[in-house]
Residue frames relative to the residue before (quaternion, step in Angstrom):
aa qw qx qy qz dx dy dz
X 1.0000 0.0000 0.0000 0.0000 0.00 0.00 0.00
X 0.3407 -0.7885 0.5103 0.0409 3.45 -1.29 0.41
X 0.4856 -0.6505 0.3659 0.4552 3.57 -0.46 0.72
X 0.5872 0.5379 -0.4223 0.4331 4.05 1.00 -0.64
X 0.5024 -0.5494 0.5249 0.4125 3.91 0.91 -0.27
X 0.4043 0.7142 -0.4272 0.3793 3.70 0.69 0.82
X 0.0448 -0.8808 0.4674 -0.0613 3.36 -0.05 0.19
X 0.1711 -0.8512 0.4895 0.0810 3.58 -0.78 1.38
X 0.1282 -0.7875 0.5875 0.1347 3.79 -0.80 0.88
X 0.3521 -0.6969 0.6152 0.1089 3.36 -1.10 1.00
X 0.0747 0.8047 -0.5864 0.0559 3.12 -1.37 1.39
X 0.2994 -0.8084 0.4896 -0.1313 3.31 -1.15 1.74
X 0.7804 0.1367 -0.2135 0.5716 3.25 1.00 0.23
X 0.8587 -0.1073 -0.1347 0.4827 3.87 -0.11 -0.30
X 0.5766 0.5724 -0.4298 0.3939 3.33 1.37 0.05
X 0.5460 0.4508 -0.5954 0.3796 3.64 1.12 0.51
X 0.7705 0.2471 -0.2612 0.5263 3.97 0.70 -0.55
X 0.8851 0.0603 -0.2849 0.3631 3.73 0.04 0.88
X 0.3506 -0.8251 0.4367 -0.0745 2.89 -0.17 2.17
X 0.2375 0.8356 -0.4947 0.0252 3.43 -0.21 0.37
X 0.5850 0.4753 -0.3814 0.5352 3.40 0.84 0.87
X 0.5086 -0.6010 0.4882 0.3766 3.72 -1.41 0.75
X 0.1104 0.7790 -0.6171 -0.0116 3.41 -1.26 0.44
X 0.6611 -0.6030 0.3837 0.2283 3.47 -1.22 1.07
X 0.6523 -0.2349 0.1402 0.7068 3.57 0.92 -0.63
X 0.1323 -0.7278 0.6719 0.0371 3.59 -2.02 -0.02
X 0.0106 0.8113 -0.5793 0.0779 3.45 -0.66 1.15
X 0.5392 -0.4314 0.5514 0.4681 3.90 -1.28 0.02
X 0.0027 0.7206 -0.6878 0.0880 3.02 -1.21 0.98
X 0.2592 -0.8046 0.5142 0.1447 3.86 -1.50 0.34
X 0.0964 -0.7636 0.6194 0.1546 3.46 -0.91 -0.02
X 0.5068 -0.6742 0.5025 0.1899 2.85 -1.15 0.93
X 0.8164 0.5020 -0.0139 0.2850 3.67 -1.35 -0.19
X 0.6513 0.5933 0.0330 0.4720 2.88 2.15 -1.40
X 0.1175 0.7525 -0.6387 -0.1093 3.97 -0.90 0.32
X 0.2980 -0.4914 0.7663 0.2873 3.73 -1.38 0.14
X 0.1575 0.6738 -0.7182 0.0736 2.76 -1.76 1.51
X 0.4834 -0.7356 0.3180 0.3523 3.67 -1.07 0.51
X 0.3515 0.8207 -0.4181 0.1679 3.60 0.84 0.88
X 0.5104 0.5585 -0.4140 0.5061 3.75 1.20 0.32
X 0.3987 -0.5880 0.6713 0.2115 3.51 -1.20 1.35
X 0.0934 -0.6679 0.7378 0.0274 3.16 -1.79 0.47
X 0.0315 0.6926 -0.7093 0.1272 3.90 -0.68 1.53
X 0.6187 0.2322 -0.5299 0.5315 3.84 0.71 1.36
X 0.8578 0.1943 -0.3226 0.3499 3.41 -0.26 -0.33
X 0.9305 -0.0136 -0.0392 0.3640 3.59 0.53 -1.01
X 0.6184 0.1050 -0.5002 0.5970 3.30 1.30 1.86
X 0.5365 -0.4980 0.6333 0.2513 3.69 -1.16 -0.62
X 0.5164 -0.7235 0.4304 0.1570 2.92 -1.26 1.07
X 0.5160 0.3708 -0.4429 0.6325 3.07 -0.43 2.10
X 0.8414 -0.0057 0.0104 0.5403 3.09 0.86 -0.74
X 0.2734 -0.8205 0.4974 0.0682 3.43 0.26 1.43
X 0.5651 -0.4956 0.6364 0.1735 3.33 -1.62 0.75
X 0.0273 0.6710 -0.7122 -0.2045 4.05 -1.14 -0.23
X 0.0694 -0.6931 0.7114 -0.0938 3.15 -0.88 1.66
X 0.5487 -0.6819 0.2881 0.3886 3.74 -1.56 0.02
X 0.2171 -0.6194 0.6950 0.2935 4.03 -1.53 0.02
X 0.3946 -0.5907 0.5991 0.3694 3.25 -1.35 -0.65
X 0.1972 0.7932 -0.5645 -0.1155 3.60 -1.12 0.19
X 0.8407 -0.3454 0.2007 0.3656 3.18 -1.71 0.52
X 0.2529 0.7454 -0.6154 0.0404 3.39 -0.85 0.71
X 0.2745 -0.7866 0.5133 0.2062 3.63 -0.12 0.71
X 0.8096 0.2967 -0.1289 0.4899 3.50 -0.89 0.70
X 0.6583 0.4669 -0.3661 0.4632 3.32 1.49 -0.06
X 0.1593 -0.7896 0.5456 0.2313 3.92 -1.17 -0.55
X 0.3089 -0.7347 0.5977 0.0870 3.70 -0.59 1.14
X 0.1603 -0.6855 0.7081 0.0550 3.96 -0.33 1.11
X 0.2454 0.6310 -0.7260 0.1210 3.31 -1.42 0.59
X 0.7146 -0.4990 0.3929 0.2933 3.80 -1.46 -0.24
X 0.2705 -0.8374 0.4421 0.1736 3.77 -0.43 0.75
X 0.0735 -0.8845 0.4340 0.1547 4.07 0.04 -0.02
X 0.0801 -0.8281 0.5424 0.1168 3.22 0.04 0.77
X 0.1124 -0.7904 0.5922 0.1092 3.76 -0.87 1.46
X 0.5540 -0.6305 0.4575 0.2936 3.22 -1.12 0.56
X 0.4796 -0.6464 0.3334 0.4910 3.87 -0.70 0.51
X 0.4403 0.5951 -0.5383 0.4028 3.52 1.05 -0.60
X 0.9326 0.0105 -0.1665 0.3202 3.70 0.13 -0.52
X 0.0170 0.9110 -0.3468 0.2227 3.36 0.94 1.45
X 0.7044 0.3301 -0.1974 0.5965 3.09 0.92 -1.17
X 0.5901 0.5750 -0.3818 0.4188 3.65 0.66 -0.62
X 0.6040 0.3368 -0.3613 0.6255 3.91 0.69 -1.07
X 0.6062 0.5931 -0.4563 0.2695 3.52 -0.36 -0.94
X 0.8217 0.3610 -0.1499 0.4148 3.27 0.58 -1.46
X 0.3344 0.6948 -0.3288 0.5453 3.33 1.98 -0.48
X 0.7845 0.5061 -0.0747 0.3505 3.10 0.13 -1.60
X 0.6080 0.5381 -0.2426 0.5311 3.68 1.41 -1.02
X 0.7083 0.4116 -0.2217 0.5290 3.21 0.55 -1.22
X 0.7879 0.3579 -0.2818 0.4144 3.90 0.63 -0.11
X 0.3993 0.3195 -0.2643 0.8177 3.67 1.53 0.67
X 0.2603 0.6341 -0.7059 0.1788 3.79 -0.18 0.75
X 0.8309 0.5257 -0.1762 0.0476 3.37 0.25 -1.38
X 0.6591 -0.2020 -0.0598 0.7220 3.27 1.49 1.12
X 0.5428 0.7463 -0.3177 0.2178 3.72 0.99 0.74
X 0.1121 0.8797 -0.4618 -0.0162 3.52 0.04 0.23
X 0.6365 -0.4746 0.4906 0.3591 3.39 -1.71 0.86
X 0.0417 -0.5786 0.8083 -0.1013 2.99 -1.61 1.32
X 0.0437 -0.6709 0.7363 0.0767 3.70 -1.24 1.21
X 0.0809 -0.7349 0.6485 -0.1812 3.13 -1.64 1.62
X 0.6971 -0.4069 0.4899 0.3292 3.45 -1.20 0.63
X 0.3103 0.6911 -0.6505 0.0536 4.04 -1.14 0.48
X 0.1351 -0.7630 0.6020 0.1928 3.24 -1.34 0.80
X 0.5480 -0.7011 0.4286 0.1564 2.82 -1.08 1.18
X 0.6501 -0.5443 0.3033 0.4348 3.49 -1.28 0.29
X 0.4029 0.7524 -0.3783 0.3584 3.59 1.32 -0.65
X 0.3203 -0.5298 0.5806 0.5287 3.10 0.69 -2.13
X 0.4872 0.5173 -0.5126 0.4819 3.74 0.81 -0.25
X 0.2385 -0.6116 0.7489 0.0905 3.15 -1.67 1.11
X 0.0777 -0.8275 0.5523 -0.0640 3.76 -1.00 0.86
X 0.4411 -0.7199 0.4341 0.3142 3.55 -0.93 0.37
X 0.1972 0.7868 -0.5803 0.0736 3.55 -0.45 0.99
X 0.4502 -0.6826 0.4932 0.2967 3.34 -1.58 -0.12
X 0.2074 -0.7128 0.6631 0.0959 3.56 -1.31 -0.19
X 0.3703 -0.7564 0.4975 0.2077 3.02 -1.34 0.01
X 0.0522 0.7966 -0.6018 0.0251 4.20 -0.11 0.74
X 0.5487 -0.5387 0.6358 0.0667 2.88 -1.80 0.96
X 0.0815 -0.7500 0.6277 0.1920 4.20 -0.08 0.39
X 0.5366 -0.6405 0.4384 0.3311 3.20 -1.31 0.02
X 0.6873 0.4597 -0.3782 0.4162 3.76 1.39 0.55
X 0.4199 0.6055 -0.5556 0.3852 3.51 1.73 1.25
X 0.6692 -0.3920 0.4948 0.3921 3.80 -1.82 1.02
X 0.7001 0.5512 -0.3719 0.2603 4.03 0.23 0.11
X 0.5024 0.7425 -0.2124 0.3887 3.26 1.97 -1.89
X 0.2268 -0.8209 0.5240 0.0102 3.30 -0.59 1.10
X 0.5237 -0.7038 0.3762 0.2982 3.30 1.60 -1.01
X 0.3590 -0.6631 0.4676 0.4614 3.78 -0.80 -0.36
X 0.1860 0.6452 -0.7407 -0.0205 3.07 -1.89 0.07
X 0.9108 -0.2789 0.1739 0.2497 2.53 -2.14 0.82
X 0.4965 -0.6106 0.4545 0.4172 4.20 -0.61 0.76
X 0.5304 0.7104 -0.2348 0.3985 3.68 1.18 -0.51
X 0.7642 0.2953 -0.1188 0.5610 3.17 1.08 -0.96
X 0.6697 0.4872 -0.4423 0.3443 3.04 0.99 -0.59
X 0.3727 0.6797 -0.4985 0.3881 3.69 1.51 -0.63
X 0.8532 0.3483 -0.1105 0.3721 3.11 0.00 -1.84
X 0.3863 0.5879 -0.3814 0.5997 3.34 0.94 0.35
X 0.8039 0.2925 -0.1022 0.5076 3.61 -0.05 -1.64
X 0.7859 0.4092 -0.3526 0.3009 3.69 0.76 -0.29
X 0.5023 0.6096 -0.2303 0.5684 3.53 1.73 0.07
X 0.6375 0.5487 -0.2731 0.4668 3.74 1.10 -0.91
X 0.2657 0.7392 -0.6175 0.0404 3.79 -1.51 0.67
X 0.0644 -0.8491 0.5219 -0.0503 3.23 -0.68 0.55
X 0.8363 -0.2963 0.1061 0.4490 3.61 -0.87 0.27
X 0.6390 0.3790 -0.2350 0.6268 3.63 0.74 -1.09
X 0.8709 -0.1526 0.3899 0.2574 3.77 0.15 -0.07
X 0.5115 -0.5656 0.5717 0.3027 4.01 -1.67 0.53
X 0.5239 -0.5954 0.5621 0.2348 2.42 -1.35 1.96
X 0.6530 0.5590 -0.3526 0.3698 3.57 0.43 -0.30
X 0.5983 0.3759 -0.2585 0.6587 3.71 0.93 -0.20
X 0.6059 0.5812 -0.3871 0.3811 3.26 0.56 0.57
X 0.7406 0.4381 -0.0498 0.5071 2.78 1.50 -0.97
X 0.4816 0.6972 -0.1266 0.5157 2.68 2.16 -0.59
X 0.7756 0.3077 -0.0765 0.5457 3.57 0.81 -1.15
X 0.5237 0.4887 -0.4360 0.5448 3.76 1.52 0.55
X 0.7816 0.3600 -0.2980 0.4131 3.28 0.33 -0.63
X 0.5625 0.3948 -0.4947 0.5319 3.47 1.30 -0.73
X 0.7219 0.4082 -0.3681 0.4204 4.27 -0.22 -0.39
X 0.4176 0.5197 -0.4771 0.5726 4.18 1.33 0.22
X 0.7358 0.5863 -0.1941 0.2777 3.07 0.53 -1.39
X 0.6232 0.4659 -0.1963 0.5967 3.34 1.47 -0.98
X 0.6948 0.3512 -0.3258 0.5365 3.94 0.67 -0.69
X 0.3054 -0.8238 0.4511 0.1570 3.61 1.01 -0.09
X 0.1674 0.7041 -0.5466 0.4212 2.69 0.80 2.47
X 0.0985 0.7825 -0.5967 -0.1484 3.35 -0.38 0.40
X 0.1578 -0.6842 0.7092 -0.0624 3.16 -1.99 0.82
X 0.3139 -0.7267 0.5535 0.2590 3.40 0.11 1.69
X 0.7673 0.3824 -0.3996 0.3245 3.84 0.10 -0.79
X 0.5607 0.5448 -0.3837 0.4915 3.95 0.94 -0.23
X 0.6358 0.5873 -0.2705 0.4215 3.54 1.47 -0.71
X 0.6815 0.4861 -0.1919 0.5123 3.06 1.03 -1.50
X 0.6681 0.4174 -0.3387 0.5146 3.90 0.31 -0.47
X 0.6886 0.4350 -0.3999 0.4203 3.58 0.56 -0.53
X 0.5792 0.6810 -0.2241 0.3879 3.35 1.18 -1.04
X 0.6598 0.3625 -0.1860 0.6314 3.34 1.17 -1.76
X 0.5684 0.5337 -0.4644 0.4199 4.27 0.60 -0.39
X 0.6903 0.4408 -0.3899 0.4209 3.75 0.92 -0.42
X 0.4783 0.6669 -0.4585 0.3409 3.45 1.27 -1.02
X 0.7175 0.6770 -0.0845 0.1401 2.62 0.67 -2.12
X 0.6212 0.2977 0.0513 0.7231 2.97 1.88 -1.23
X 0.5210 -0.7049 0.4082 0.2550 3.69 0.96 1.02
X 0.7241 -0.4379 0.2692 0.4598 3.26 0.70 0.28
X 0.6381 0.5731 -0.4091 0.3115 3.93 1.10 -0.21
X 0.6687 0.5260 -0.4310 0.3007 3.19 1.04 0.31
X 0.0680 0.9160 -0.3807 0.1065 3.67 1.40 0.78
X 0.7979 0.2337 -0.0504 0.5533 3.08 1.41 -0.84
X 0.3967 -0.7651 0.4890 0.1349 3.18 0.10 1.76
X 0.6339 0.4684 -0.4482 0.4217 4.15 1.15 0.11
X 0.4527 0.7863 -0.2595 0.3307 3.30 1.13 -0.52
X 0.7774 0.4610 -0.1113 0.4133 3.31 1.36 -1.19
């Protein structure tokens, strides 16, 4: 947050490649403490209830850091993203405000959204194997779970973030799919 009533929201999983809200400015930003993993079902955007989607949460990792993209919104349009934003993290998510330092070097108060592991959605970990196959069979309204995963790593890749575990699933999602899933548009 910001003394002007501005307010920055950190995004780690599709809010670095699919923006759909106005925002005042947007840098790389980090958290501390923090990994993206694929352990949160999804039955609204990228599977269907019965058959869940694996999309990312964040959990606890001391000593680690999760890079992802920061957005500062102006207050003029706070409540509008916000509520934008609620409704689109419905599915066992919730605002979590945390400490990020920006690429600048300024560290600011912002929020995010995380999935815990005691919402009806959490799916859990498993093996990079399964999660391919898991993530390469799944689709849901917004789209293939597989073009998810597809368009993070290819847009990490461009801001030159790496994340062995976004790497490894994308990697094992092509195996998986013999190579035809190369192009996360395709799907």
């Amino acid at each position: 947050m910001t003394d002007s009533g501005d307010i920055w929201v950190f995004g780690y999983g599709s809010l670095i490649w699919r923006v759909d809200f106005p925002y005042a400015e947007s840098q790389i930003a980090v958290i501390d403490d923090y990994a993206r993993r694929f352990w949160q079902g999804s039955t609204d955007h990228r599977g269907v209830p019965g058959a869940p989607g694996r999309v990312l949460t964040l959990i606890d990792a001391p000593g680690q850091r999760c890079w992802g993209r920061a957005y500062r919104l102006a207050a003029t349009e706070v409540d509008a993203v916000l509520a934008h934003l609620d409704h689109r993290e419905k599915g066992g998510y919730e605002r979590l405000s945390m400490p990020l330092t920006l690429a600048s070097g300024h560290r600011v108060s912002g929020l995010t959204y995380r999935a815990a592991p005691d919402n009806a959605e959490f799916l859990g970990p498993a093996p990079i194997d399964e999660l391919a196959a898991h993530i390469a069979v799944s689709h849901g309204p917004s789209g293939s779970n597989s073009e998810y995963v597809l368009e993070l790593h290819q847009e990490l890749t461009r801001l030159c973030i790496a994340d062995e575990h976004i790497s490894e699933v994308a990697a094992a999602l092509q195996d998986h799919a013999g190579g035809g899933l190369g192009s996360a548009s395709a799907s």
